[in-house]
N, C-alpha and C positions, 0 to 999 in steps of 0.2 A: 572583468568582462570586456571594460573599452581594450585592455591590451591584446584581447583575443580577438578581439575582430580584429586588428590591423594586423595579427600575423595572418591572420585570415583572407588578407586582401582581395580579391575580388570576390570571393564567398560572401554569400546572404549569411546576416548577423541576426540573427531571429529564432523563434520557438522551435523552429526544426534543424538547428546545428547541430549536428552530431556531437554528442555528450563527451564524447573521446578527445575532442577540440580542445574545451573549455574545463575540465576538470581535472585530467591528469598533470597534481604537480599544485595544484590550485582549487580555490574555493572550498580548503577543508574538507575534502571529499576524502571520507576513509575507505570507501568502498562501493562500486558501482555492477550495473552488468547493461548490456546494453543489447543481447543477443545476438548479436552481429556473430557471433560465433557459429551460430545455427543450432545451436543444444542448452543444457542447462549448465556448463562449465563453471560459468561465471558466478554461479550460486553454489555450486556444491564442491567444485575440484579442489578447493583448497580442506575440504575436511570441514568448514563452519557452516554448511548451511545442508539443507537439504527438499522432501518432500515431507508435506503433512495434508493428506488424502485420507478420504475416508470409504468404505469398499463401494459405495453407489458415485464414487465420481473417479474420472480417471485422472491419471495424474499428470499433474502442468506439466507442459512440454514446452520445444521452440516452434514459430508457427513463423508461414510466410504467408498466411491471409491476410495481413495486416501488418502497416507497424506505424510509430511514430515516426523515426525515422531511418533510412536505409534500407533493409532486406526483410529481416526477421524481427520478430517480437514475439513475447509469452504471453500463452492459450490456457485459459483454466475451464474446465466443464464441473459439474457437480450435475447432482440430483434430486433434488430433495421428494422425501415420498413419505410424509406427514409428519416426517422430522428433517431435520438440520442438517445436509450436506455440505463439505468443502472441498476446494481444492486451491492448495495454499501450497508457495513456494518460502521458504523459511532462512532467517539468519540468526544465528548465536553468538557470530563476533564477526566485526568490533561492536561491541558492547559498552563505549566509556557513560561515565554518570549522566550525561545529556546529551540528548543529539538531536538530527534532524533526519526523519524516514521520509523519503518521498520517492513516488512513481507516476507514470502518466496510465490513464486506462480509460478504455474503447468500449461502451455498452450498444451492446448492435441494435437497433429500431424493434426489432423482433421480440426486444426480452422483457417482459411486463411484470412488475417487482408488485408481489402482493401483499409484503409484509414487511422484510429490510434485506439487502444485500450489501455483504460485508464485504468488504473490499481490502483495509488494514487492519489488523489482529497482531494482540500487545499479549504475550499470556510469559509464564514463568516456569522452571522446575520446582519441586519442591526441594529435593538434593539433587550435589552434583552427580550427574552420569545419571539421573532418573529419567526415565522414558516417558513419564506422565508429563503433559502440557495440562498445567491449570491455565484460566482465562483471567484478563483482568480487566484490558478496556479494548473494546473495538470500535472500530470506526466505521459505518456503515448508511451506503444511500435508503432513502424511504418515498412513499408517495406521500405528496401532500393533497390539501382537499383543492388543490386547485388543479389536481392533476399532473403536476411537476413533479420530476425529484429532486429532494434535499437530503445534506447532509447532517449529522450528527453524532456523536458520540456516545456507545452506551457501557457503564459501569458494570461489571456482572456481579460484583460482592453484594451491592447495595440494590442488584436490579433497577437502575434511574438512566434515562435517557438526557442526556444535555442536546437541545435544541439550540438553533437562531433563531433571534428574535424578528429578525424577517429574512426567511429564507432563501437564499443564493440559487436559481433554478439551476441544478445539473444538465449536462447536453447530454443528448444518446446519440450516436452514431457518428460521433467528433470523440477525439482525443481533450480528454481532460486530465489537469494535475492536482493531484493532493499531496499536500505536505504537509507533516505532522513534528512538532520541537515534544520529544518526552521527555523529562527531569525524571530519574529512579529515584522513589522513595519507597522504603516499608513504612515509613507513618505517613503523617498530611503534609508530608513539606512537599509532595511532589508536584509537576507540571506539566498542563500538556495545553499548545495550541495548534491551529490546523487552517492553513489554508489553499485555499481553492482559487486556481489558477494565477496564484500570487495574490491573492485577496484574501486577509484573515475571517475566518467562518465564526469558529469557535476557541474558546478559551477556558479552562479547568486550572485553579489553582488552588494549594490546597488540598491535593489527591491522593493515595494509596497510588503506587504506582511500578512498584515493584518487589512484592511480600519477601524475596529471596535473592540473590544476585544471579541465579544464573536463568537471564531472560531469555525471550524470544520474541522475534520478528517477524511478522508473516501477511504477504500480500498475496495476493487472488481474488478469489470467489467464493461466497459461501451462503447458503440463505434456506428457510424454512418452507418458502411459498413463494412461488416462482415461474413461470411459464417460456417457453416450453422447457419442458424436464424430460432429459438435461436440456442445461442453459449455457452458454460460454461466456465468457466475458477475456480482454487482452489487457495483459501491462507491458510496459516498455521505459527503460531508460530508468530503472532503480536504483536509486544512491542513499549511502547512509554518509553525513557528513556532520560538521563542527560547525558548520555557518550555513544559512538559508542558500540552499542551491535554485528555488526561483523556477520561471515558466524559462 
């Protein structure tokens, strides 16, 4: 990082460098997208990733309402209407035994979470080339009784929510980052930790964490109880890498 600021020379060294700076070539980064393209390219052109929508949400696109940094950034809507909407942009590879998922995302003032909004989603094939996404652990914001939102982790085999023990308030209407370290396991040797805005949230170890090898990766939007429906939420600057890629 200190070497990338000095090619950097009179540029600001800080949360808003363009990703393209500091990554390409470095910091273990196996794969990024940053939008700057103006489309979904970076996620789906090479054939490994694509859309996972459901018929009440439309599907992620590039958006210039917003971004973290530069031009463009990715717009998810859903709608949930007594059940479960998403709108999830997806990767299938690079996939190695452990990594690091992280993206930054923009909850506008307007969106009032009445139950939990997913935001990372871990799920798997059962065989290769199968169409079916099972689930396995999501990552999703929630209200707390203080009227904040926090983060947390939920299992879907076991139906168990992993909390903090005292809760990191998420921002609305600022750019926050969540970064997630998965370990693959089909038994308990697996791992996951998550932190929010370079600050560890939470920790799983000892996890089910990948019943089959051929995973999936999926960031957006997604939730049961939601306001207004639809609701939008943005990410921007998504990287899968081999070392903590950081705020």
């Amino acid at each position: 990082m200190l070497a990338a600021c000095v090619a950097l020379g009179a540029a600001a060294c800080g949360r808003h460098v363009y990703l393209g700076n500091v990554a390409d070539g470095g910091g273990g980064i196996l794969w990024k997208a940053t939008f700057e393209t103006g489309d979904l390219s970076e996620w789906v052109g090479d054939g490994n990733g694509g859309i996972y929508a459901d018929a009440r949400a439309t599907a992620p696109a590039a958006s210039a309402d917003v971004s973290h940094w530069g031009r463009s950034c990715g717009i998810a809507t859903f709608a949930p209407m007594g059940v479960t909407s998403w709108s999830y942009l997806y990767r299938e590879q690079p996939s190695p035994p452990e990594a690091y998922y992280g993206a930054w995302f923009f909850i506008p003032t307007t969106v009032q979470i009445g139950s939990w909004l997913s935001l990372h989603h871990f799920g798997y094939h059962p065989t290769a080339g199968s169409a079916d996404t099972m689930p396995v652990w999501d990552f999703h914001l929630y209200p707390t009784t203080t009227g904040s939102l926090a983060a947390r982790l939920y299992e879907s085999s076991t139906i168990r929510d992993v909390e903090q023990a005292s809760p990191i308030p998420v921002p609305v209407g600022a750019w926050v980052h969540f970064e997630i370290f998965y370990r693959k396991a089909a038994d308990a040797t697996g791992h996951i930790t998550a932190w929010q805005d370079g600050v560890q949230i939470l920790d799983v170890a000892n996890a089910i964490t990948a019943p089959t090898e051929w995973g999936q990766w999926d960031a957006g939007g997604g939730s049961n109880d939601i306001a207004p429906s639809p609701a939008t939420v943005y990410l921007d600057d998504a990287t899968i890498s081999s070392q903590r890629v950081g705020t």
